[in-house]
FINU-76409 format. One record per residue: residue in three letters; x, y, z of N, C-alpha, C, O, CB in turn. Coordinates in steps of 0.001 Angstrom, whole numbers, plus 500000, padded with zeros to 6 digits. Glycine has a CB too. Example, Ala and Ser with C-alpha at 12.3 -4.5 7.8 and 13.67 -1.06 7.14 Angstrom:
REM FINU-76409
Ala513190494310507800512300495500507800513200496700507800514236496681508465511308495527509046Ser512850497750507080513670498940507140512900500030507870513409501138508039514084499402505725
END
This chain:
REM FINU-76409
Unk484285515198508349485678514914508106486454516230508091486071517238507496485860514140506780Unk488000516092509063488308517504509056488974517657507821489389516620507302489139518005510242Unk489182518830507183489710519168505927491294519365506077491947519932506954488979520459505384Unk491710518639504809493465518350504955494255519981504549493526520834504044494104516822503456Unk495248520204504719495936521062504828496765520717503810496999519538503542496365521276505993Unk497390521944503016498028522023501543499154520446501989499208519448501270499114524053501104Unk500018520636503457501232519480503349500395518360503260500980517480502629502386519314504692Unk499052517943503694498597516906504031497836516674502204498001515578501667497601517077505609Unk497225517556501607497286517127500265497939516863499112497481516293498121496885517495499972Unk499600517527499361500153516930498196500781515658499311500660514836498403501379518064497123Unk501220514986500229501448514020500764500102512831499975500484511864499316501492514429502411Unk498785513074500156497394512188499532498256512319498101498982511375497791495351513088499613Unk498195513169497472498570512957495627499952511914495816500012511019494972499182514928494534Unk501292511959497060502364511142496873501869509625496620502246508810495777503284511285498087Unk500662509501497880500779508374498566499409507722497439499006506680497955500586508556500509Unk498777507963496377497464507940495541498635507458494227498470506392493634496302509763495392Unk499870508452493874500384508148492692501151506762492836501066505868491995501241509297492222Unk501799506698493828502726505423494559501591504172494588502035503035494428503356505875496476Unk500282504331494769499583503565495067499444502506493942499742501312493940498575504184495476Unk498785503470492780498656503248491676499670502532491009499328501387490712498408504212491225Unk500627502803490735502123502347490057502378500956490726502827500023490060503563503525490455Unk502020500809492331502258499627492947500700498401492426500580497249492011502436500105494822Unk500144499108492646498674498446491951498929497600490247499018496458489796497387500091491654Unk498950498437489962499697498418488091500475496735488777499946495763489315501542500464487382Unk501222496898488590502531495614488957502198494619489660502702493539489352503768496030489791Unk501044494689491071501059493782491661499578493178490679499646491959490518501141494093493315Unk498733493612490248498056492604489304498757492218488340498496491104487885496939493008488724Unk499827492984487749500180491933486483501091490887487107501404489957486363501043492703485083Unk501567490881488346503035490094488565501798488892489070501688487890488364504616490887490014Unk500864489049490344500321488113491378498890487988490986498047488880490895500497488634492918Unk498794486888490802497579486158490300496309486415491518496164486163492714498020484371490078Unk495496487085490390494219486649492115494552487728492787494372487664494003494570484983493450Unk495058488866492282494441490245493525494171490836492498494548490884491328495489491274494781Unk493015491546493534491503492499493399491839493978493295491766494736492327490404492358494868Unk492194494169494447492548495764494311493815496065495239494303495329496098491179496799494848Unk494207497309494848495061497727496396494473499192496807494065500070496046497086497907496179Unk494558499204498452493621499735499139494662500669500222495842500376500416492566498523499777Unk494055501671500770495281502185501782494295502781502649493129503125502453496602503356501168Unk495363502833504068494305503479504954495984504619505298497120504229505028493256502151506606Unk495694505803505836496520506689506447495866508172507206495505509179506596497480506988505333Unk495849508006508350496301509338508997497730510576508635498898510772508972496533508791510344Unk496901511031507931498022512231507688498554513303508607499655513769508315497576513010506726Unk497997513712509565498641513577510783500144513207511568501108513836512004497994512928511072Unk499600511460511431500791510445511710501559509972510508502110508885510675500265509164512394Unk501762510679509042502217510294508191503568510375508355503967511426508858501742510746507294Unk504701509227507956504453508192506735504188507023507985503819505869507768506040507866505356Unk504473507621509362504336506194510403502508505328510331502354504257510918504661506966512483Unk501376505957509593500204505560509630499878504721508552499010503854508451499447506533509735Unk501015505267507497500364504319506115499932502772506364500392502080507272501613504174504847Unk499232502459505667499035500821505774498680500467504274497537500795503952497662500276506945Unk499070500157503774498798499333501990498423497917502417498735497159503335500524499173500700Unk497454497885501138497067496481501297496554495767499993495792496365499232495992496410502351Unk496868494813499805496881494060498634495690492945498879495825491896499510498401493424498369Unk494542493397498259493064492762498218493491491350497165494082491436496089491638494082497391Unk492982490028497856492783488911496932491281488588497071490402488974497842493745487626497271Unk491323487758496061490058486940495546489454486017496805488420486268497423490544485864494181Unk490198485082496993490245483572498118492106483454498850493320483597498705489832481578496727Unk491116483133499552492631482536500105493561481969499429494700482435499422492572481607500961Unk493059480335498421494229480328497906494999481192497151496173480834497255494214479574497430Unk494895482108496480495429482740495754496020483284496985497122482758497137494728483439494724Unk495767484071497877496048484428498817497883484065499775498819484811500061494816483978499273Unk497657482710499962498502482068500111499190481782499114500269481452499604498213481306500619Unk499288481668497698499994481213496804501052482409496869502229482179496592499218480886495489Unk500547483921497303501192485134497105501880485284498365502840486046498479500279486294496742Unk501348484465499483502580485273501100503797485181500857504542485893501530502649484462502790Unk504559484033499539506137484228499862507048485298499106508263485471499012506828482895499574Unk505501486167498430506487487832497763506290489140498523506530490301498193505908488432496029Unk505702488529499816505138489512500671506711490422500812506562491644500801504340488748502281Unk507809490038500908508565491112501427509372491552500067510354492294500042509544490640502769Unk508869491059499175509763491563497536508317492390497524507957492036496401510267490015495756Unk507181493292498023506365493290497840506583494872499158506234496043499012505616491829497777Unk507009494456499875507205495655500750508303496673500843508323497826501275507177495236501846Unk509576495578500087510823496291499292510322497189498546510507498309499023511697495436498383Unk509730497187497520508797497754496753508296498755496653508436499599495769508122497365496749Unk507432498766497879506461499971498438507662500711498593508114501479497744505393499777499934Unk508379500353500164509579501098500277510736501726499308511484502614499717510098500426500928Unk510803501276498205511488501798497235511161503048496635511856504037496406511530500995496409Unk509757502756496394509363503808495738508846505022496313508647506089495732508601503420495016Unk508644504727497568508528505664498569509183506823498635509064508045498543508748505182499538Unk510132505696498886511870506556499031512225507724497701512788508811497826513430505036498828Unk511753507162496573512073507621495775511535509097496050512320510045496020511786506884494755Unk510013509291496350509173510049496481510270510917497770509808512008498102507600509296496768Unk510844510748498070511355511271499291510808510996500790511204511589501793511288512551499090Unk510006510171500757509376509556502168509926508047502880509753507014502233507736509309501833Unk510413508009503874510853507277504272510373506616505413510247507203506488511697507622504254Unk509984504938505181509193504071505842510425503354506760511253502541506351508265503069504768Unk510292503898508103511318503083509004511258501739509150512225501046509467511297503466510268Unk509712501174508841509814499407509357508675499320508032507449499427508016509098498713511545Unk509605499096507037508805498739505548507311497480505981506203497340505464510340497719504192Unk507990496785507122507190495177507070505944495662507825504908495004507918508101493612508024Unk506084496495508188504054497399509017503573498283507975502691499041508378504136498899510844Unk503926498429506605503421499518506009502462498546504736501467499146504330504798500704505465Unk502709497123504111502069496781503500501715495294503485502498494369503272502424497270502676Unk500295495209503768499769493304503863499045492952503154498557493904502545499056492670504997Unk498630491952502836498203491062501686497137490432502553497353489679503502499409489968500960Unk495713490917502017494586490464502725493366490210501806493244490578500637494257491450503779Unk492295489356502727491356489038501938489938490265501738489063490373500879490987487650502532Unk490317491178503196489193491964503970489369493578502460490395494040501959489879492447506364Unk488170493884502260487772495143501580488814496108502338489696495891503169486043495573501772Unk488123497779501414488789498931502364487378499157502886487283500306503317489705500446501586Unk486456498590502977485017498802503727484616497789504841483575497892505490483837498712502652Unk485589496748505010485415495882506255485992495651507192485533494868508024485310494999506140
END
């Protein structure tokens, strides 16, 4: 693995603290998720991020698709706050059943 560069590690601490804080909220608000998970090329950052909101089963799953975009407002908010700005909020975070290992 190539080794990240000082911009590319405090960008990991933005995108690890944001993670967390979004994690925090989406288990207490949405019933039935597991974890939240991220994949990113830092490189292609903030256009690579991908968040993802791990459930249990589907139903739970489905009980949660209609906060999917009070859910990506969200991400994007706090992003922003961070000073990073997600041009198409609706590609940066999905609600899935799949691990960060599958």
């Amino acid at each position: 693995m190539k080794k990240l560069s000082a911009v590319q590690i405090k960008q990991q601490a933005l995108v690890l603290k944001v993670a967390d804080v979004i994690e925090d909220q989406g288990r207490k608000e949405l019933p039935g998720m597991l974890q939240c998970w991220f994949d990113v090329e830092y490189h292609l950052f903030p256009g690579s991020l991908l968040m993802c909101f791990q459930f249990e089963d589907q139903q739970t799953l489905t009980a949660a698709e209609p906060d999917l975009l009070k859910w990506q407002k969200r991400l994007s908010g706090a992003m922003l706050k961070k000073g990073v700005i997600l041009k198409d909020m609706r590609k940066h975070l999905v609600f899935t059943l799949n691990g960060p290992d599958e």
